[in-house]
DONU-964986 format. One line per 4 residues: number of its first residue (from 1); for each residue x, y, z of N, C-alpha, C. Coordinates in nm, 2 decimals, padded with zeros to 4 digits. Each point is the difference from the previous one (the first is absolute). Last residue first. Example, Ala and Ser with C-alpha at 12.3 -4.5 7.8 and 13.67 -1.06 7.14 Angstrom:
REM DONU-964986
2) 01.28/-00.22/00.71/00.09/00.11/00.00/-00.08/00.11/00.08  00.03/-00.57/-00.01/-00.09/00.12/00.00/00.09/00.12/00.00 .
***
This chain:
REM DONU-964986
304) 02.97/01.33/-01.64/00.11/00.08/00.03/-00.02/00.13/00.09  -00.39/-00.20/-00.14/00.08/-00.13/00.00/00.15/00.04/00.06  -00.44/00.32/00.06/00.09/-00.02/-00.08/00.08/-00.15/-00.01  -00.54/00.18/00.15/00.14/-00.09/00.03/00.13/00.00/-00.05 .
300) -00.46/00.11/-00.16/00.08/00.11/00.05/00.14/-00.01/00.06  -00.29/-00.35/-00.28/00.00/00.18/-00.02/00.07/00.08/00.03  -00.14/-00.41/00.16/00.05/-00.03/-00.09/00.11/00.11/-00.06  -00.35/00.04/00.38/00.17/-00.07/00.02/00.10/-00.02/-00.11 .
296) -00.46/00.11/-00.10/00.05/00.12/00.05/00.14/00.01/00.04  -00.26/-00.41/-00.12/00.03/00.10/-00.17/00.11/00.13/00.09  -00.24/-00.27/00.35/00.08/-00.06/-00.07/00.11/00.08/-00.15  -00.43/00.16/00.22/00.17/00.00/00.08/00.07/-00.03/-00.08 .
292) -00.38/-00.13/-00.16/00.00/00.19/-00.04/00.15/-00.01/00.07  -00.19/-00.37/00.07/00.01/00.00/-00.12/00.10/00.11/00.01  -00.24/-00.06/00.37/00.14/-00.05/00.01/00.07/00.02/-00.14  -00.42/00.28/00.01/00.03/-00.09/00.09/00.17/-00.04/-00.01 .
288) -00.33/00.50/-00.10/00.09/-00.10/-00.05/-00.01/-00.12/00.11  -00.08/00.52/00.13/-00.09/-00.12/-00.08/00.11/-00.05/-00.04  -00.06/00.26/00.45/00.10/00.03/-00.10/-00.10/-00.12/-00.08  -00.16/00.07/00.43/00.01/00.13/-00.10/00.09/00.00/-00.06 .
284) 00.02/-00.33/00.28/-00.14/-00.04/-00.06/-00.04/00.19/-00.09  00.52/-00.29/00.03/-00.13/00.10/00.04/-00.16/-00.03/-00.03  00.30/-00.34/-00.20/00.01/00.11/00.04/-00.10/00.07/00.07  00.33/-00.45/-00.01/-00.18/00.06/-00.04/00.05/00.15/00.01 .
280) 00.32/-00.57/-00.06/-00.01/00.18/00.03/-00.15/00.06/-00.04  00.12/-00.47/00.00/00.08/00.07/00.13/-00.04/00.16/00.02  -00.09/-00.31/-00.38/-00.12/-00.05/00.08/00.07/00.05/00.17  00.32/00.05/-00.39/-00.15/00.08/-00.03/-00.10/-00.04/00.11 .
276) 00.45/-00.16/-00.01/00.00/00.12/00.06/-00.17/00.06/00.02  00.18/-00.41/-00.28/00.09/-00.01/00.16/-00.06/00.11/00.09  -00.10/-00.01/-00.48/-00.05/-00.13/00.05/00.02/00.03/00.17  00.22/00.32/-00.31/-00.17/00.00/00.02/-00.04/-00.07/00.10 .
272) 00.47/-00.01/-00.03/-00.05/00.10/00.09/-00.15/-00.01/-00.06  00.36/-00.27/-00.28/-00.11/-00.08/00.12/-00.09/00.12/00.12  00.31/00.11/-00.41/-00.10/-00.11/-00.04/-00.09/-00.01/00.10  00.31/00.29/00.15/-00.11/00.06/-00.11/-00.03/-00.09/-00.02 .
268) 00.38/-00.13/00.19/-00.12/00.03/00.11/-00.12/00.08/-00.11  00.36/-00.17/-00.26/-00.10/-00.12/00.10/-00.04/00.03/00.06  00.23/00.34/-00.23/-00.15/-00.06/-00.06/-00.03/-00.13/00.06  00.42/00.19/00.17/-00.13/00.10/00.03/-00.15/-00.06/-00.04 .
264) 00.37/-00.36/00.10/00.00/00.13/-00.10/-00.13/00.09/00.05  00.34/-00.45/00.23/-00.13/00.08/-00.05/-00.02/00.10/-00.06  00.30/-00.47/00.01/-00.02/00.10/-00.01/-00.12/00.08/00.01  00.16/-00.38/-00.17/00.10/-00.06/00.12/-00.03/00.10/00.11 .
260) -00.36/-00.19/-00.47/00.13/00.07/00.07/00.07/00.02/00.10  -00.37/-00.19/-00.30/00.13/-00.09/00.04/00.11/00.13/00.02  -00.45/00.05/00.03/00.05/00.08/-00.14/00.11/-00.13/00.01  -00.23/-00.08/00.36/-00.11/-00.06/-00.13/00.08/00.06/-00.10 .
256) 00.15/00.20/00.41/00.06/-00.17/-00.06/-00.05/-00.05/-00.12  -00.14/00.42/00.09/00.15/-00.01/00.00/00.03/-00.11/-00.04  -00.42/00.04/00.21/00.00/00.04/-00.12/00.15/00.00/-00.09  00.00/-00.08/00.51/-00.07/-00.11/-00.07/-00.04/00.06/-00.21 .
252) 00.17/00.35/00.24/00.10/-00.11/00.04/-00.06/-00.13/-00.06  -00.29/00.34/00.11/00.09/00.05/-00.17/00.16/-00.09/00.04  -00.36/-00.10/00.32/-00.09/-00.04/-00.13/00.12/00.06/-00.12  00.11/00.09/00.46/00.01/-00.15/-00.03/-00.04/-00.02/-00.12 .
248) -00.03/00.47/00.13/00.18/-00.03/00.01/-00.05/-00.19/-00.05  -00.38/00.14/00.11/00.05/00.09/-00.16/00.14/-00.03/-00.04  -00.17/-00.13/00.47/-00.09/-00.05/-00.11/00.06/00.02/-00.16  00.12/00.26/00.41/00.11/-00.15/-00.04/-00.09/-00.08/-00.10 .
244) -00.25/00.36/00.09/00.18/00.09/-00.04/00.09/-00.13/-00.03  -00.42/00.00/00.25/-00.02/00.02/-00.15/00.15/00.00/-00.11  -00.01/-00.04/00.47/00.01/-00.11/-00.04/-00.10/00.02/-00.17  00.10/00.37/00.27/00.14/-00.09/-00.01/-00.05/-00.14/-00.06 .
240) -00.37/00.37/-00.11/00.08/-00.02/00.14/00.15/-00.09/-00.04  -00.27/00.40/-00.27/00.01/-00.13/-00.02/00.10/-00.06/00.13  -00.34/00.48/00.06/00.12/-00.12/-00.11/00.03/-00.12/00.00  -00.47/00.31/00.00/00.14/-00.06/00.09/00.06/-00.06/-00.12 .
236) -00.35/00.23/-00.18/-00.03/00.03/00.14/00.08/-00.03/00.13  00.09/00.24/-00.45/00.08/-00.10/00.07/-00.10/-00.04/00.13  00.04/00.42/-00.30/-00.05/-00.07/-00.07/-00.05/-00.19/00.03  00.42/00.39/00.15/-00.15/-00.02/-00.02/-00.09/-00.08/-00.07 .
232) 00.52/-00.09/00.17/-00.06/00.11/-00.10/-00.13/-00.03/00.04  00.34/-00.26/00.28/-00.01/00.18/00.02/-00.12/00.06/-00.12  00.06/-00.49/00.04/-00.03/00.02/00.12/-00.01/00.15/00.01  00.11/-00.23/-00.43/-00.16/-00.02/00.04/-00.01/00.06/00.13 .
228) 00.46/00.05/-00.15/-00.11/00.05/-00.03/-00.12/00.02/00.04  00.29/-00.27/00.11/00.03/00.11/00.10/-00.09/00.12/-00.10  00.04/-00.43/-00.15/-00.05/00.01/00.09/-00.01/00.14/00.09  00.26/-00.07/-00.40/-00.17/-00.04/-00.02/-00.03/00.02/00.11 .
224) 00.45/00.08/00.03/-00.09/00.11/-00.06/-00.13/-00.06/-00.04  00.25/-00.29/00.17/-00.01/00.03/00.09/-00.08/00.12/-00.04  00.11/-00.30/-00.33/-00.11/-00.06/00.04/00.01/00.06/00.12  00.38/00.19/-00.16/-00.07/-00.01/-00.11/-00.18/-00.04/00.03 .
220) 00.43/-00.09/00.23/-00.05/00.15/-00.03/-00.12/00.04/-00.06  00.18/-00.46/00.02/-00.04/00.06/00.07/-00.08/00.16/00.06  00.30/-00.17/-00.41/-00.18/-00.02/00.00/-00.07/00.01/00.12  00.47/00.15/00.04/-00.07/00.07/-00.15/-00.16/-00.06/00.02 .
216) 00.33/-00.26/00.23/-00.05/00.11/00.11/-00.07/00.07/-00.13  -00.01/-00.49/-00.15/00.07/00.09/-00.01/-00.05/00.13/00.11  -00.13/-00.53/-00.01/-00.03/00.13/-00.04/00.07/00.08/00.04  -00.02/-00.55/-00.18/00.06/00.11/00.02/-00.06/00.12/00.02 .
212) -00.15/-00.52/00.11/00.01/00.08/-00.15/00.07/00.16/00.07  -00.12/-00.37/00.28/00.12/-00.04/-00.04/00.00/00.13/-00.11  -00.40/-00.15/00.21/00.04/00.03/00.08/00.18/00.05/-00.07  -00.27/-00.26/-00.26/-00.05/00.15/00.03/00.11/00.06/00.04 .
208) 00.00/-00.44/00.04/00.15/00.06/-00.11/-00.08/00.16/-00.04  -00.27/-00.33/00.30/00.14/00.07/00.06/00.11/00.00/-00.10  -00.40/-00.09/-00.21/-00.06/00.09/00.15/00.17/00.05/00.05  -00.01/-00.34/-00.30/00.06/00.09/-00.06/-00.06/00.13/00.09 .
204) 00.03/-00.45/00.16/00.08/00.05/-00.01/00.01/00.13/-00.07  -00.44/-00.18/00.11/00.08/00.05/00.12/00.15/00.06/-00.02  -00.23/-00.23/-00.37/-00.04/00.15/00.05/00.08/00.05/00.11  00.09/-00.45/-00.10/00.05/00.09/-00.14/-00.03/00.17/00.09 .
200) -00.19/-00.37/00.21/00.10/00.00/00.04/00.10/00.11/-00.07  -00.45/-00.14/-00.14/-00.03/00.10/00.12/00.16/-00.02/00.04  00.00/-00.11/-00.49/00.01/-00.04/00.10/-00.04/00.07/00.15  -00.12/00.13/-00.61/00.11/00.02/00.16/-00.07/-00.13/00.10 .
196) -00.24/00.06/-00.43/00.17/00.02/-00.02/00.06/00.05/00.14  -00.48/-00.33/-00.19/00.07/00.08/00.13/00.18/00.02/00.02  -00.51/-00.02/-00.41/00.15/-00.07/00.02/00.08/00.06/00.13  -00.56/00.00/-00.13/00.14/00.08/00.00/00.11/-00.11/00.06 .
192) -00.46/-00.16/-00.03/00.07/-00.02/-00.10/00.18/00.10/-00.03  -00.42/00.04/00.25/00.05/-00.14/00.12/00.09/-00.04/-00.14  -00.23/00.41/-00.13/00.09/00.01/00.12/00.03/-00.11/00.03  -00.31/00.07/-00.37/00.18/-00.03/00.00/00.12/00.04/00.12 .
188) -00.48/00.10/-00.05/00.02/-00.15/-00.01/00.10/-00.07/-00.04  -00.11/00.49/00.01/00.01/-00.03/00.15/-00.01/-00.19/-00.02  -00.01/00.27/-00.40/00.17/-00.01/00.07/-00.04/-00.04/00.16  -00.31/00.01/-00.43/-00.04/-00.09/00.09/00.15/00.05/00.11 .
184) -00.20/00.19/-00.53/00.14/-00.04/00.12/-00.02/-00.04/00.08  -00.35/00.14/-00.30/-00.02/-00.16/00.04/00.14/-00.03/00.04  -00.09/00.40/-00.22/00.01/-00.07/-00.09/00.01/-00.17/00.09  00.00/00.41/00.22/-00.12/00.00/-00.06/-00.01/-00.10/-00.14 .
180) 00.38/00.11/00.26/-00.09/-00.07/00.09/-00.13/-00.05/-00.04  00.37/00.23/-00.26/00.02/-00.14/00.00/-00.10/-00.06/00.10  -00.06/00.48/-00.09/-00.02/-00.07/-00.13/00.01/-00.17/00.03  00.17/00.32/00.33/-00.12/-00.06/00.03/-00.13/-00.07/-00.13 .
176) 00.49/00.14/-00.02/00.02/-00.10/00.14/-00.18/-00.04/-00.04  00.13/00.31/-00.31/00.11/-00.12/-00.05/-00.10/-00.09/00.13  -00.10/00.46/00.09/-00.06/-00.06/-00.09/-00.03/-00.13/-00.05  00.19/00.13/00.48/00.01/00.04/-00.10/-00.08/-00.05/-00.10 .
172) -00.16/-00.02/00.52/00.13/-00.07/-00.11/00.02/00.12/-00.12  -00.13/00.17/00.48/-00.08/-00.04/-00.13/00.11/-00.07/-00.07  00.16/00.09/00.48/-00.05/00.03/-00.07/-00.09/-00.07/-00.10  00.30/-00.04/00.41/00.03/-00.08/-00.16/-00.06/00.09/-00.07 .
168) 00.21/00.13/00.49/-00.14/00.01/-00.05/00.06/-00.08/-00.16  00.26/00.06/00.51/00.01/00.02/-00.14/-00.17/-00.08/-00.06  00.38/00.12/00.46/-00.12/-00.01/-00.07/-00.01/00.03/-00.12  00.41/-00.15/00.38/-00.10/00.02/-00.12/-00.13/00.00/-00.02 .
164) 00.26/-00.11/00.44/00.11/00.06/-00.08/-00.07/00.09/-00.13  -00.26/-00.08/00.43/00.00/-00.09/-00.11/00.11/00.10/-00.08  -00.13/00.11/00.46/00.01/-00.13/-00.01/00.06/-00.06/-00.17  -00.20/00.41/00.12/00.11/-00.01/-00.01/00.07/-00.12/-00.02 .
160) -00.50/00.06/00.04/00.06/00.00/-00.12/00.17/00.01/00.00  -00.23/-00.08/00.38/00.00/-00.12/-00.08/00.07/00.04/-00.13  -00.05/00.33/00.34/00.06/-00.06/00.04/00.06/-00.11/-00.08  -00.32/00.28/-00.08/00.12/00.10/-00.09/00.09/-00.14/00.09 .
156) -00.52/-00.21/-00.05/00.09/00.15/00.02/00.17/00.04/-00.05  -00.43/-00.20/-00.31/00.08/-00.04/00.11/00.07/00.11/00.09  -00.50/00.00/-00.17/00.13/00.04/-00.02/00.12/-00.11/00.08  -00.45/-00.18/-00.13/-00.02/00.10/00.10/00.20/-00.02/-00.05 .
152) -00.49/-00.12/-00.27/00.14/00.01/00.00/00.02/00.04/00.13  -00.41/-00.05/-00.24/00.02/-00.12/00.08/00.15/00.02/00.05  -00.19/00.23/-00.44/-00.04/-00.01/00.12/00.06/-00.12/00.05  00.31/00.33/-00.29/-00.11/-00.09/00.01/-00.08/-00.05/00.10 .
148) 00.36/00.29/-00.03/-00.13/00.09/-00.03/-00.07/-00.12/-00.03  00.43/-00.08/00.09/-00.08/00.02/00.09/-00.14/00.07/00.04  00.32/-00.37/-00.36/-00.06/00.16/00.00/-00.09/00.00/00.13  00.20/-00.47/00.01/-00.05/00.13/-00.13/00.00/00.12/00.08 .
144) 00.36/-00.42/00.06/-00.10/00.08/00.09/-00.07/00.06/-00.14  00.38/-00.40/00.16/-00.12/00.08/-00.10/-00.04/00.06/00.11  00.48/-00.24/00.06/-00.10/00.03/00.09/-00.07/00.11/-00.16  00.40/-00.36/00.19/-00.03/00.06/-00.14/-00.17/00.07/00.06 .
140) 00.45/-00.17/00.30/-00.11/00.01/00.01/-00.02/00.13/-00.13  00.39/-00.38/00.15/-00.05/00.10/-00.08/-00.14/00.00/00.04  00.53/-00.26/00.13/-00.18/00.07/00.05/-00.06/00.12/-00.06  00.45/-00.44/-00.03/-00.07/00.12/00.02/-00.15/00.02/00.02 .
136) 00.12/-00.29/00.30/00.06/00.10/-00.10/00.02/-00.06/-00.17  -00.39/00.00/00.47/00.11/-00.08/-00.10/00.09/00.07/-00.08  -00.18/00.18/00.49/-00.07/-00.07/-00.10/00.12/-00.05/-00.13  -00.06/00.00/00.56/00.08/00.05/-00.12/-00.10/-00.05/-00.09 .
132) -00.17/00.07/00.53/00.01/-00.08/-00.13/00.08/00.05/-00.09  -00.13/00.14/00.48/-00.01/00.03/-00.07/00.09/-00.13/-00.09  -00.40/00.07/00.41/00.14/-00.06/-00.04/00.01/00.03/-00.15  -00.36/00.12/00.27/00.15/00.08/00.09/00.09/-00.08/-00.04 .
128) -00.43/-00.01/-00.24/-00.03/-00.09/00.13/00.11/00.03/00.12  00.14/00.11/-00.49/-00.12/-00.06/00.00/00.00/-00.08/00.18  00.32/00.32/-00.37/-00.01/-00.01/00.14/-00.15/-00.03/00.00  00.37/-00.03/-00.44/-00.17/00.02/00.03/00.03/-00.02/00.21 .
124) 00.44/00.10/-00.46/-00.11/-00.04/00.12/-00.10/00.00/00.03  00.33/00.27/-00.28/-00.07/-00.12/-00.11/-00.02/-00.05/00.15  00.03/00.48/00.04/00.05/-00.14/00.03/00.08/-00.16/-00.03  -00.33/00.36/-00.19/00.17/00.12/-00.01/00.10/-00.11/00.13 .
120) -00.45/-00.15/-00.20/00.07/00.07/-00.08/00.13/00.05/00.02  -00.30/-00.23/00.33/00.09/-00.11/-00.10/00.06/00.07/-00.10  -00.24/00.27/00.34/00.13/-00.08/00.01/00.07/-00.10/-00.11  -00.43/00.23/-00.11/00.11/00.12/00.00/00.12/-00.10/00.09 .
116) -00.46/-00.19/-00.13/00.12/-00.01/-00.09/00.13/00.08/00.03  -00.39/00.04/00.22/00.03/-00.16/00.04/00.09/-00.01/-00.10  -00.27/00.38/-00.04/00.14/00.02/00.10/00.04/-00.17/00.02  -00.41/00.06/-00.23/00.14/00.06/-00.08/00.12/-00.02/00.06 .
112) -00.41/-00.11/00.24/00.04/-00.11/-00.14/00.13/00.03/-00.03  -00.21/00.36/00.21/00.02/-00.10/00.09/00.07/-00.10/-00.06  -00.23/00.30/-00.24/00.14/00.05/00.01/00.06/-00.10/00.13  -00.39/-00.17/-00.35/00.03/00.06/00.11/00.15/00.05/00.04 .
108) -00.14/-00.18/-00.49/00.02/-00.08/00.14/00.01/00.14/00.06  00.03/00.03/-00.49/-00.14/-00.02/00.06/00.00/-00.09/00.13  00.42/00.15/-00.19/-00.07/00.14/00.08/-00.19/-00.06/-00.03  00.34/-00.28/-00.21/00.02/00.01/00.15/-00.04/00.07/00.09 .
104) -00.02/-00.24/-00.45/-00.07/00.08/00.07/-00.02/00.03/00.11  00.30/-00.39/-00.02/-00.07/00.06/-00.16/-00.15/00.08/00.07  00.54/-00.20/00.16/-00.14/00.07/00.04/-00.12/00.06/-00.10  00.40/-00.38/-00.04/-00.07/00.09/-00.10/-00.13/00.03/00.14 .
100) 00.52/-00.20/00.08/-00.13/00.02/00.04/-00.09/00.09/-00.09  00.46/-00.33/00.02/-00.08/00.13/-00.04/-00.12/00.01/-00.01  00.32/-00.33/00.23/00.07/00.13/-00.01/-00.06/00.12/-00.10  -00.24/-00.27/00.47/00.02/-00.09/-00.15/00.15/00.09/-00.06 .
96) -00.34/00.01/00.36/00.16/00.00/00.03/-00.01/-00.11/-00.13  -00.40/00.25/00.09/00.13/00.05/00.03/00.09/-00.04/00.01  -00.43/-00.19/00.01/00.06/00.03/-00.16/00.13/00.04/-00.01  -00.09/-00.24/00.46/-00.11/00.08/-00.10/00.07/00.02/-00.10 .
92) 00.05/-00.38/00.44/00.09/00.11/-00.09/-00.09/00.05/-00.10  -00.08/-00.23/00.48/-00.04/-00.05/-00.15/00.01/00.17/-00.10  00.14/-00.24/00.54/00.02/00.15/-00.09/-00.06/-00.11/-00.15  -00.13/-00.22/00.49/00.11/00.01/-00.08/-00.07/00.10/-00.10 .
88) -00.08/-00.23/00.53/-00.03/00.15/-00.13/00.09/-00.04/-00.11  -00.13/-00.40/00.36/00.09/00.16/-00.04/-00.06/00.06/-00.11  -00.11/-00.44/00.15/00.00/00.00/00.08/00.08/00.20/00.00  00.01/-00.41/-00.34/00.13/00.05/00.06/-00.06/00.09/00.14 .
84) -00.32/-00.14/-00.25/00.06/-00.13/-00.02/00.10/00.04/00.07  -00.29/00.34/-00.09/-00.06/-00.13/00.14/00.12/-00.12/00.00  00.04/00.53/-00.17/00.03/-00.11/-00.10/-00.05/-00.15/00.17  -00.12/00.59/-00.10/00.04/-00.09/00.05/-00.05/-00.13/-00.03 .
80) 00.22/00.45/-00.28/-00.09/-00.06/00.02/00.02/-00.15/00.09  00.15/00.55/-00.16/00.05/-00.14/00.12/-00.08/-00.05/-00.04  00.11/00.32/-00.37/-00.04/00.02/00.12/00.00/-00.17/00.02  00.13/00.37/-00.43/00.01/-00.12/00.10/-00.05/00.02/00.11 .
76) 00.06/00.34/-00.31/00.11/-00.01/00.01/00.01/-00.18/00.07  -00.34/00.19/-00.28/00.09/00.03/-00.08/00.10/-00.05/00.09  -00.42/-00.03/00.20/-00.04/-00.04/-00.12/00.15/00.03/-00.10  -00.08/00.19/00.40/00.08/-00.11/-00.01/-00.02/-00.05/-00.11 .
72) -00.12/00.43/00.03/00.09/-00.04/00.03/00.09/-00.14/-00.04  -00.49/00.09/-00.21/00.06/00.02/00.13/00.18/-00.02/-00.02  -00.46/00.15/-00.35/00.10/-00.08/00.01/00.07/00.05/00.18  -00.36/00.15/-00.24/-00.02/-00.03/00.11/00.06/-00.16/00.01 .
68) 00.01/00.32/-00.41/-00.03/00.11/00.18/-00.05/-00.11/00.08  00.35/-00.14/-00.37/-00.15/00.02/-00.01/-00.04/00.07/00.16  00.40/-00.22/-00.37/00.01/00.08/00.13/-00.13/00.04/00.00  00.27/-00.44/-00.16/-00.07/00.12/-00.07/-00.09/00.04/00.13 .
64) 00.50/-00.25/-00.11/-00.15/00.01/00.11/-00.05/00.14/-00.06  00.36/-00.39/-00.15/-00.07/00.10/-00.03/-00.09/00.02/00.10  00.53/-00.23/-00.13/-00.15/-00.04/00.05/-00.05/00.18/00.02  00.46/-00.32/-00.19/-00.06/00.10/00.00/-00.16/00.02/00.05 .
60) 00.60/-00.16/-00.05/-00.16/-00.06/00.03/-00.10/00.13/00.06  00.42/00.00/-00.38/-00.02/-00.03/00.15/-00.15/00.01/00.01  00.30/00.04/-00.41/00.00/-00.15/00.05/-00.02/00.02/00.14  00.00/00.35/-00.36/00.10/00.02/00.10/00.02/-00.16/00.09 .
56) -00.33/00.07/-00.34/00.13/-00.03/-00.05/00.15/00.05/00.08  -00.52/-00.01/00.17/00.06/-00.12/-00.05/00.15/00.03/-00.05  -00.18/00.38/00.21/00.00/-00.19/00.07/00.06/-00.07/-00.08  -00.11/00.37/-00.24/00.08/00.05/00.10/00.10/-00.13/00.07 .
52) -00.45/-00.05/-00.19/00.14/-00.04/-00.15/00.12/00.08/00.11  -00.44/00.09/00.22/00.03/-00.20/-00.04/00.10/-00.02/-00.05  -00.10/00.52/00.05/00.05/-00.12/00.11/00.02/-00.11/00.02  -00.23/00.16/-00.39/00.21/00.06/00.04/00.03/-00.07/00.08 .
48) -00.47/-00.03/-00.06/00.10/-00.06/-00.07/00.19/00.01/-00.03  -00.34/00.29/00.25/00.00/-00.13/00.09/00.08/-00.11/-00.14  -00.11/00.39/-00.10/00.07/00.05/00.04/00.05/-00.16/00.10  -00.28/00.23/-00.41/00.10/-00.16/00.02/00.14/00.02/00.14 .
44) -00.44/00.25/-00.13/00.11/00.03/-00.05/00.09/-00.09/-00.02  -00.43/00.01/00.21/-00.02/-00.06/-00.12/00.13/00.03/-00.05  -00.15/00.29/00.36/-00.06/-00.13/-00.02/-00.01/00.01/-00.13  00.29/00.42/00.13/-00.15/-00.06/-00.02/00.03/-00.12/00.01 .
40) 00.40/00.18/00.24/-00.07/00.02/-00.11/-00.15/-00.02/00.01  00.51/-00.05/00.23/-00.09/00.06/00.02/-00.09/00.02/-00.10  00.40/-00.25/00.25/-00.03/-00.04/-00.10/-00.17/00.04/-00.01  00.47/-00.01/00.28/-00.14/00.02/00.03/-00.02/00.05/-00.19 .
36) 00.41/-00.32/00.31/-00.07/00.08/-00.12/-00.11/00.03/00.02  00.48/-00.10/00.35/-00.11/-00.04/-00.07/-00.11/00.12/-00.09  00.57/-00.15/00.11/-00.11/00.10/00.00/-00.16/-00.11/00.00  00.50/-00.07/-00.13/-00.04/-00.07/00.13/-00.12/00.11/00.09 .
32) 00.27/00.02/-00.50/00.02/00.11/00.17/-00.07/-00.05/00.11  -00.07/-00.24/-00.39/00.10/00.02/-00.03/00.09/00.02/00.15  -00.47/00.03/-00.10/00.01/-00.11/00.07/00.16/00.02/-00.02  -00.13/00.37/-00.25/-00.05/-00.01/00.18/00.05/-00.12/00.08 .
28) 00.11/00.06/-00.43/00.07/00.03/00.05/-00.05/-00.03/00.13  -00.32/-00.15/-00.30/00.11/-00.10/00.03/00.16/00.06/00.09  -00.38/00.23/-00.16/-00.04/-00.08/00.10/00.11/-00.11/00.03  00.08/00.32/-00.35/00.03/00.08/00.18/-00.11/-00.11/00.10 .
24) 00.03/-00.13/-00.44/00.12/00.01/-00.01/00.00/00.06/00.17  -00.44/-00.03/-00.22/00.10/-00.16/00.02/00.10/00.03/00.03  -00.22/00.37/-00.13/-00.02/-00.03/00.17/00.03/-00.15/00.03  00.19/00.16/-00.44/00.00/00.06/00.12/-00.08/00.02/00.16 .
20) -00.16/-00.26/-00.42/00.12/-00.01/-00.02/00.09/00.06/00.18  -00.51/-00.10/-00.22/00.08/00.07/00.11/00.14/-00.04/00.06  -00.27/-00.24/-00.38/-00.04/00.18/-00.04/00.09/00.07/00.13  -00.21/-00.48/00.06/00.02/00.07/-00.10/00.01/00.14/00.02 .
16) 00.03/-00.46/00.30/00.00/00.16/00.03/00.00/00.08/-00.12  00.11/-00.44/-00.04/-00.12/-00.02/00.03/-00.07/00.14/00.08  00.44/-00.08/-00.20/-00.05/-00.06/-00.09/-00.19/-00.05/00.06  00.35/00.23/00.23/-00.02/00.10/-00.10/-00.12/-00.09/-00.16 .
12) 00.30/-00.20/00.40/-00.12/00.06/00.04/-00.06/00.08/-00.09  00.38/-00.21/-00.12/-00.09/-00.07/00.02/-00.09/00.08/00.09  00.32/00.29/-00.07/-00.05/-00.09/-00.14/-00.11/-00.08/-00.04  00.23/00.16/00.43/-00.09/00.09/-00.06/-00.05/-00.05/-00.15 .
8) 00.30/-00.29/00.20/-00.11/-00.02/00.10/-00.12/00.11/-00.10  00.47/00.02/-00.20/-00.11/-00.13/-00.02/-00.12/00.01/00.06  00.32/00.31/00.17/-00.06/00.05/-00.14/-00.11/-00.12/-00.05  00.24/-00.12/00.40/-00.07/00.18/00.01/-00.09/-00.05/-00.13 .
4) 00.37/-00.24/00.03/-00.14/-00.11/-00.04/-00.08/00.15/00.05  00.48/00.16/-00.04/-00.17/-00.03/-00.15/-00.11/-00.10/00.06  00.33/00.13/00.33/-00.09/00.09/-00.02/-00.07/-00.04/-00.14  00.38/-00.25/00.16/-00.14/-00.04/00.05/-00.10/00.11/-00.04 .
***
């Protein structure tokens, strides 16, 4: 089952030009039953991922675009009273769909924000004192720009843990942005992607994650990353436990995508940027960002 993996990235690759590898660890993320933060300039294609994401994974997908005076309910539902039945009845919001494209997420209120932190690490919503399941599976795909832009307000450290991945596209390549400029149209070939997994398919290969082998050796191994970031300098904090099961899920899910039974040192290296970087800061008298860490974990960490 793991090649339709390969296929899906295939077919999404055919309307994502040029970004080979953040096609491949967006797909671990949902892989690891994570959600994605998906960080850049306007205009990257980053909301087109999340359409071909959707589509060729075959689950239902809805968008709310996040604006400062977007409300709560406005994402999770609220009561509305019905004269004919004489009762309140719940009228369900965007949220209980299985992927939610929060698109620009840090232009909403931190109020807004937090309306996502239960259904994240839950998959649930508590609306009114009653709490609701949401559908399985459950992905929240979430934009944001650059914080130095206006209108933005940070997310906090609470939200950002929340999200297994973050990862930026960048500028296309020469090849990629030559074919845009020649009248490539790829966002009108989204209602056109071919859908290689079953939402039934995913779930199973979610719990054949869970199944992939780690050795006490690799253990060791992803415990010196952490126990790193927490004693050496440079570190404004470490990386909590659930940073830690994050990295342990994403180089397990990475594993499978190798079709392997197995984890290796270089499947936590592939995936530690994505998983870690939006985790770790430094000092406010030390320079560098998560980036800079990142390289430093690389570095110093022995594997053995």
């Amino acid at each position: 089952m793991e090649k339709v993996l390969a296929q899906a990235a295939q077919e999404i690759a055919t309307v994502v030009l040029g970004k080979e590898r953040q096609i491949q660890l967006s797909l671990c993320c949902l892989l690891a039953d994570g959600h994605l933060l998906l960080e850049d300039l306007p205009g990257m294609g980053k909301t087109t991922l999340s359409h071909a994401l959707a589509q060729v994974l075959g689950l239902q997908y809805r968008r709310v675009q996040f604006t400062s005076d977007l409300l709560p309910a406005d994402i999770l539902g609220a009561s509305i009273f019905d004269r004919d039945s004489n009762a309140f009845q719940f009228l369900p919001g965007p949220i209980f769909t299985q992927v939610l494209l929060a698109d620009e997420i840090n232009r909403s209120t931190p109020k807004t924000q937090s309306a996502l932190l239960e259904a994240m690490e839950e998959r649930q919503v508590t609306v009114e004192g009653e709490t609701r399941p949401l559908p399985r599976p459950f992905f929240v795909i979430a934009t944001q720009n650059p914080i130095t832009q206006s209108g933005t307000y940070p997310l906090p450290e609470s939200q950002l843990d929340r999200f297994l991945m973050r990862l930026s596209l960048g500028y296309p390549d020469p090849a990629a942005e030559r074919q845009l400029l020649k009248g490539e149209r790829t966002a009108k070939r989204l209602p056109q992607l071919r859908q290689c997994l079953a939402p039934e398919q995913l779930v199973r290969l979610q719990a054949a994650v869970e199944e992939v082998h780690v050795a006490d050796a690799l253990l060791d191994y992803l415990q010196r990353l952490i126990a790193y970031t927490r004693s050496e300098p440079g570190f404004a904090f470490g990386l909590s436990p659930r940073g830690a099961l994050a990295l342990l899920r994403a180089a397990r899910a990475w594993a499978l995508m190798a079709r392997r039974g197995h984890v290796v040192p270089e499947d936590i290296q592939q995936v530690l940027p994505a998983v870690v970087e939006h985790r770790l800061h430094a000092p406010v008298d030390y320079s560098g960002g998560g980036g800079a860490l990142v390289e430093r974990l690389l570095r110093q960490v022995p594997v053995i």
